[in-house]
C-alpha positions as CSV (number, residue, x, y, z in Angstrom):
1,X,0.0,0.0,0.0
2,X,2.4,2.6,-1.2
3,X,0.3,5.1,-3.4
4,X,-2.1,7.6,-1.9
5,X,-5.1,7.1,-3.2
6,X,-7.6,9.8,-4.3
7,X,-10.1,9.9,-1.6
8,X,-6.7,9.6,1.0
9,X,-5.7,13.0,0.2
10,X,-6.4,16.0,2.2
11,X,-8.3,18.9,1.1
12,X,-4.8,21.0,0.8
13,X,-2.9,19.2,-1.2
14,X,-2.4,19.6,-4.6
15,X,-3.0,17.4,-7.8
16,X,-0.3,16.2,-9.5
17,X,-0.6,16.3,-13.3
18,X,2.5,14.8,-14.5
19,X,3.4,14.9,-17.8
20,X,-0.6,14.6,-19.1
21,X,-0.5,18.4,-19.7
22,X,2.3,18.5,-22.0
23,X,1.3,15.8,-23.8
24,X,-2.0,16.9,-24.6
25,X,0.0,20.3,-25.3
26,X,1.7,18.3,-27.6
27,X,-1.1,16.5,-29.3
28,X,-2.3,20.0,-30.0
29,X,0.3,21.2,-31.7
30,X,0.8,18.2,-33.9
31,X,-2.8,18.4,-35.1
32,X,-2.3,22.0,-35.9
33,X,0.9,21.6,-37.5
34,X,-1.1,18.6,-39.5
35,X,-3.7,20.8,-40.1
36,X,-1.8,23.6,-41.5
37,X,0.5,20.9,-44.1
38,X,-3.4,19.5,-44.9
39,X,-4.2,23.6,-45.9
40,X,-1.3,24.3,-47.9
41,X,-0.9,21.3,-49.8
42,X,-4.6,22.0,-50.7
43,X,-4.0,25.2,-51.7
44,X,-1.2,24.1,-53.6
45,X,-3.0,21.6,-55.7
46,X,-5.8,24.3,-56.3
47,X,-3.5,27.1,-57.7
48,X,-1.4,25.1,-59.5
49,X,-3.9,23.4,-61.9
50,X,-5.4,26.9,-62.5
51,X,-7.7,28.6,-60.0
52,X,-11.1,28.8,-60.5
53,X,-13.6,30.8,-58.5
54,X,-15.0,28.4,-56.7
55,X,-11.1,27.2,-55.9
56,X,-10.3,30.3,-54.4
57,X,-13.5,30.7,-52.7
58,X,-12.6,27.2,-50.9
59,X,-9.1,28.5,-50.2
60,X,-9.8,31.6,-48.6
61,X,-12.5,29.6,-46.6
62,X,-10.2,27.4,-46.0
63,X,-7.9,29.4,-44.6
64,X,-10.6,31.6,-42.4
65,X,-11.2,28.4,-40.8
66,X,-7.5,27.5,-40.2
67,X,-7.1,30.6,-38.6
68,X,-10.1,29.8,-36.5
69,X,-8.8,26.3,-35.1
70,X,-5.4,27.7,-34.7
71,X,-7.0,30.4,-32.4
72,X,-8.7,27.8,-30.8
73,X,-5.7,25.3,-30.8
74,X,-3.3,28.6,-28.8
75,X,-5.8,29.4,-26.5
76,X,-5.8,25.9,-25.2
77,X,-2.0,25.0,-25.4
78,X,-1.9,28.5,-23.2
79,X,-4.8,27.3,-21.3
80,X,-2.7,24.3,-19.9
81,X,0.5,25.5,-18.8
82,X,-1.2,26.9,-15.6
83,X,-0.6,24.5,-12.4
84,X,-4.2,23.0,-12.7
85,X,-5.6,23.3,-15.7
86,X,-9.4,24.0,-16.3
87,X,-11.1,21.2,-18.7
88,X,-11.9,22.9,-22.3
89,X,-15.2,24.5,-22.7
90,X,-18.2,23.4,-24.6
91,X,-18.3,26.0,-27.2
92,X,-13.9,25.6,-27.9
93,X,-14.9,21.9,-28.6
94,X,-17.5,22.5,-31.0
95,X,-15.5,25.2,-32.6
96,X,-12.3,23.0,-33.0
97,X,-14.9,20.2,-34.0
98,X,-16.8,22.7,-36.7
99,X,-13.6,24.2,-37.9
100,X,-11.7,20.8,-38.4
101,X,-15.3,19.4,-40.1
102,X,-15.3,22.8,-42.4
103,X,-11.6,21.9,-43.6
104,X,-12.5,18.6,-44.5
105,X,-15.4,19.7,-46.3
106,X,-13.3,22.2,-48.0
107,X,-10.7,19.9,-49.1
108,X,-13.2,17.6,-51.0
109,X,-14.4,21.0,-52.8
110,X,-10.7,21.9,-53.7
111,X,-10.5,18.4,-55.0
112,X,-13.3,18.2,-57.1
């Protein structure tokens, strides 16, 4: 019996996070950085077969909503560098959620 379990600990002590924090910092900054490869290499394939309207619409709403999940993305790598960090918020979920849904609806437009 060498751990303390969670109901054995008193009211003033704190949690420990261990590394959980940083690795969902991490996570978050891989899914960006994946995100913003995915947006560019789009982008790429649009322009360079000749841009249409409707290609550059799709880019430029593709980017608005990159911008929008990498806003959402910060504020919650920010969000977890404090001691205890809070959990992320209904409406941040659904945005990183609608954003990343968006892109992918995006993409297939660019595609096609």
């Amino acid at each position: 019996m060498g751990g303390v379990t969670q109901a054995g600990r008193g009211a003033g002590q704190v949690r420990d996070p261990g590394l959980q924090p940083e690795r969902t910092r991490l996570a978050w900054r891989r899914t960006t950085l994946s995100c913003t490869v995915a947006a560019v290499l789009g982008a790429r394939a649009v322009l360079h077969a000749g841009a249409s309207a409707l290609g550059v619409l799709a880019c430029a709403l593709c980017l608005l909503l990159w911008l929008g999940f990498l806003a959402v993305a910060h504020r919650r790598m920010v969000m977890l560098t404090a001691p205890r960090p809070r959990t992320m918020s209904l409406r941040a979920a659904r945005a990183a959620a609608l954003c990343t849904f968006a892109l992918a609806v995006c993409a297939v437009v660019m595609l096609v």
